[in-house]
Residue, then its C-alpha position, 0 to 999 in steps of 0.5 A: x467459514x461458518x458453513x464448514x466450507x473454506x475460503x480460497x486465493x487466486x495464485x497465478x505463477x509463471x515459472x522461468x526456464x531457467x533457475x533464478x530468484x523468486x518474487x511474489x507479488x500480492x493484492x487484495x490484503x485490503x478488499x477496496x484496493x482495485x488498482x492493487x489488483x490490476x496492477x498485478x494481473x499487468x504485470x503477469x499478463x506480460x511476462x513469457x517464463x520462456x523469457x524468464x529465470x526464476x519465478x514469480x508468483x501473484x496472489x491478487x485477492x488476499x483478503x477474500x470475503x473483502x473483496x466480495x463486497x469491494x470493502x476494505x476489512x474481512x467481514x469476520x463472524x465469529x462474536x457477531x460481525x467484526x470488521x478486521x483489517x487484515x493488514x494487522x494480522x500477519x504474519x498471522x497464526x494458523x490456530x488464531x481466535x479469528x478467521x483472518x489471523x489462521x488465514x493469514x497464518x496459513x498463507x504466509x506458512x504454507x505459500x508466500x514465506x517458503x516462495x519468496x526471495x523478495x516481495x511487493x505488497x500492493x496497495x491504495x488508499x482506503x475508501x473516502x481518501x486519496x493518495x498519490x503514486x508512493x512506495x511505503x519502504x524501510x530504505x535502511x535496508x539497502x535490499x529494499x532501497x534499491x528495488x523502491x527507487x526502481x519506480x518512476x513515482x513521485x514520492x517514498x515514505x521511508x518508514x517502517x509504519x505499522x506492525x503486523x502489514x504484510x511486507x514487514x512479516x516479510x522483512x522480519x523474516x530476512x526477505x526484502x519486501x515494501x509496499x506501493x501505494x496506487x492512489x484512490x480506493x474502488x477505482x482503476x487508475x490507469x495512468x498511476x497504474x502504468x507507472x507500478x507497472x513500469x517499477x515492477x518490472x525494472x525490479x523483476x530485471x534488477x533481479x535478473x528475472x526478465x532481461x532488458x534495459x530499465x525503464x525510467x526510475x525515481x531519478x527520472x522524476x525527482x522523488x520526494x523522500x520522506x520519512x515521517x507523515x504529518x496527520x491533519x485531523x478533522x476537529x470540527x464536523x461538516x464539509x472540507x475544501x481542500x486548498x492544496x492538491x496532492x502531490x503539492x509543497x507546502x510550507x510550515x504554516x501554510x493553510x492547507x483545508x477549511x470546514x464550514x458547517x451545514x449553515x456555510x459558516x467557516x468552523x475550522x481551518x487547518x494549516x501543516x505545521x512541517x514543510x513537505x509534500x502533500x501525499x494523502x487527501x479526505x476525497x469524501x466531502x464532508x467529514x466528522x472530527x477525528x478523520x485525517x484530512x490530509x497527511x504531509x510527507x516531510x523529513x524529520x532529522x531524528x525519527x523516533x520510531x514510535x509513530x501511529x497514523x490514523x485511518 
């Protein structure tokens, strides 16, 4: 920091009595993201390592000096105040321009890539936007595919998304990685979390960490699968009426959200141009052109792999 003065992270590891894989479960990489946390702290504080084979290592607050004012980029000082989003960054670089590349490079060198036989990276929606209870993971890996089924959620975005997230700085270096997304930003969902919890811990059985039947799965709810996520933008400025909820189908042309100005005029209207499920909402009332107001899981027949989605 600029004082000389370092920032550190909270490592909680429970080691088995007897050898076997290594997990590593992380939160906080976005500093608005509480049920990320909470859903870690859960799952330590039910595991016995007298119980175990193998290890798992937590690391709840990533993104330190985000988490210090519940926001979702580190709050970087080095050419006056820059919000860097800390989920672009890795696997990072120990000798980077900014404080969060060297942080993230010293994390994923010295304490994550060496411990780590596989990897879960959690996390919700930003603030101001909703989501539901979905893994984000590269399904062609089968690796990853069957730890991301292990969860009794509703849907899976299959898809490599953005370069630089921390999962794939994982992949990239051949340890099978995905991230669970835990709905709304600087709350506690506790229903959505009991059912990461559940996931997490038929993965930590899957690898023979824990002992013990599976609970339930994706199977068992009928999960979406999709590989692509259709962005509605806002074109216009004033308040958003959502006519679909999340998790709903929606058909090709289906009218999903109207906007009316500060006069109560309609100014726009949206409609998804694909058929899917609806897997993220604008939860701030009002919005200005160019914010994402929903996004449309669906499948499309020929990814091309180029994809960006807006914040």
């Amino acid at each position: 920091m600029p004082t000389g003065q370092h920032w550190y992270v909270s490592v909680t590891v429970a080691k088995g009595a007897r050898s076997g894989k290594r997990g590593i479960l992380t939160s906080g990489v976005h500093g608005d993201e509480m049920s990320s946390v909470h859903t870690v702290q859960t799952v330590m504080n039910q595991l016995n390592p007298a119980q175990m084979s193998g290890t798992v290592m937590a690391v709840t607050d990533v993104s330190r000096p985000a988490l210090e004012s519940m926001q979702r980029r580190w709050p970087n000082q080095g050419r006056g105040i820059d919000l860097i989003d800390m989920n672009r960054e890795w696997p990072g670089n120990e000798n980077g321009a900014t404080a969060p590349s060297r942080h993230a490079g010293l994390l994923f060198n010295r304490l994550l890539r060496p411990n780590a036989d596989f990897a879960i990276d959690f996390h919700t929606g930003t603030t101001g936007f909703d989501v539901t209870a979905f893994n984000i993971a590269g399904m062609d890996v089968p690796e990853i595919r069957a730890m991301a089924e292990l969860y009794p959620v509703g849907q899976i975005f299959d898809n490599h998304v953005y370069p630089g997230v921390l999962h794939n700085a994982f992949v990239d270096v051949g340890i099978p990685a995905f991230t669970p997304e835990i709905g709304a930003a600087r709350v506690l969902n506790l229903e959505m979390i009991s059912l990461f919890v559940e996931g997490t811990m038929n993965v930590l059985k899957h690898h023979g960490i824990l002992a013990g039947p599976l609970g339930r799965t994706g199977k068992d709810v009928g999960v979406f699968i999709g590989n692509s996520a259709l962005p509605i933008l806002a074109t216009q400025g004033g308040l958003v009426e959502h006519l679909v909820k999340l998790n709903d189908k929606v058909e090709a042309g289906q009218k999903v959200a109207i906007q009316r100005n500060t006069f109560g005029e309609v100014v726009a209207e949206y409609t998804s141009s694909v058929a899917g499920e609806v897997t993220g909402q604008r939860s701030d009332a009002m919005s200005e052109p160019g914010n994402p107001l929903a996004f449309i899981l669906f499948h499309k027949a020929t990814p091309d792999g180029g994809e960006t989605y807006t914040e």
